[in-house]
VMD Tcl script that draws the C-alpha trace (Angstrom):
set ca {
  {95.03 170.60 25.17}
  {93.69 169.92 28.73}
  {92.01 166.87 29.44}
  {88.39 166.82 31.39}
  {89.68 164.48 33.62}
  {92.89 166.91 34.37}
  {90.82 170.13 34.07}
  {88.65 168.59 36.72}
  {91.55 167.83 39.04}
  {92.52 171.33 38.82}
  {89.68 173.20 39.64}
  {88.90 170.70 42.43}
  {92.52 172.05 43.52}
  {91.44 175.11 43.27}
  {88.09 175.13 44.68}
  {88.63 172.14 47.82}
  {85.06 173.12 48.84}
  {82.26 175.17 47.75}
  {79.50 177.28 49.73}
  {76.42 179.24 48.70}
  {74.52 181.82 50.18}
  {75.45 185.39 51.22}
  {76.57 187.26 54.30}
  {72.64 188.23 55.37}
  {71.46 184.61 55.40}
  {74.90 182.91 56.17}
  {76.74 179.86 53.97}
  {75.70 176.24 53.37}
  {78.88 174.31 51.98}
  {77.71 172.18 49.01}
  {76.63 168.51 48.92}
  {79.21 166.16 47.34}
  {77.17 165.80 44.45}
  {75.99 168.99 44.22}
  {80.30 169.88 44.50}
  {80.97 167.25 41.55}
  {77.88 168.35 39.04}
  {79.49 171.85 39.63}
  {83.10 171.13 39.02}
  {82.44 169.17 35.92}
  {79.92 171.95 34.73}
  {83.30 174.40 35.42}
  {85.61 171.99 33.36}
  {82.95 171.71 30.53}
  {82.91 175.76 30.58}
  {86.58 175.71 30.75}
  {87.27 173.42 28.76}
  {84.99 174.75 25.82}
  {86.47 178.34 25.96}
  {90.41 176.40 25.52}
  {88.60 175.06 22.40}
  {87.17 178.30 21.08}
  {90.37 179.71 21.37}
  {92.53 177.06 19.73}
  {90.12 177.36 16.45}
  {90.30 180.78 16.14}
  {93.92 180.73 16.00}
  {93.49 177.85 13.85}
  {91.30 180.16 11.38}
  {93.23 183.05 11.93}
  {96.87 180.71 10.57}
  {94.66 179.49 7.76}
  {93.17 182.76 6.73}
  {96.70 184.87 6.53}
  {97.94 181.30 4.60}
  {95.24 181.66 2.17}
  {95.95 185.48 2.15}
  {99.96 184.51 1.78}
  {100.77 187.01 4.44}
  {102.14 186.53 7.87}
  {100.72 187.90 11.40}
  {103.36 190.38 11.22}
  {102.69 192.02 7.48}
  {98.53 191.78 8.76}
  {99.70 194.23 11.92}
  {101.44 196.31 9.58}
  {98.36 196.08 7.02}
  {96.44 197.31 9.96}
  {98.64 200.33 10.82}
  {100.33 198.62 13.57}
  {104.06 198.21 13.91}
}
mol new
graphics top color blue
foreach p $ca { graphics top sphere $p radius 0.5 }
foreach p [lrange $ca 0 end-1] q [lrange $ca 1 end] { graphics top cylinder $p $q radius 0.2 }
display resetview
């Protein structure tokens, strides 16, 4: 799993600077606070949907264990191949 620290250092790769605004009214590139609160507030999102996904496949290995069935007999269970 991704660390915030790392997480951080790649979306800062990523992202090198940030604007807002819009074509009509032109762009203003972000402060270097307003830059960091974003980042981290992109890590945290990141970094929350990694761990979302890791505990459903976590349920979904201890479900088919308490079922006794593997991924592959639940696909077939389903009508898939």
């Amino acid at each position: 799993m991704t660390t915030k620290a790392e997480m951080i250092e790649i979306i800062k790769a990523e992202n090198p600077t940030l604007q807002v605004g819009d074509d009509d009214q032109g762009y203003t590139q972000l402060s270097a606070a307003d830059y960091d609160a974003t980042i981290l507030q992109w890590a945290e999102n990141r970094l929350a949907k990694e761990t979302a996904k890791a505990q459903a496949a976590t349920d979904k290995a201890a479900l088919l264990a308490k079922l006794g069935i593997t991924a592959d007999e639940f696909k077939i269970l389903l009508g898939g191949n």
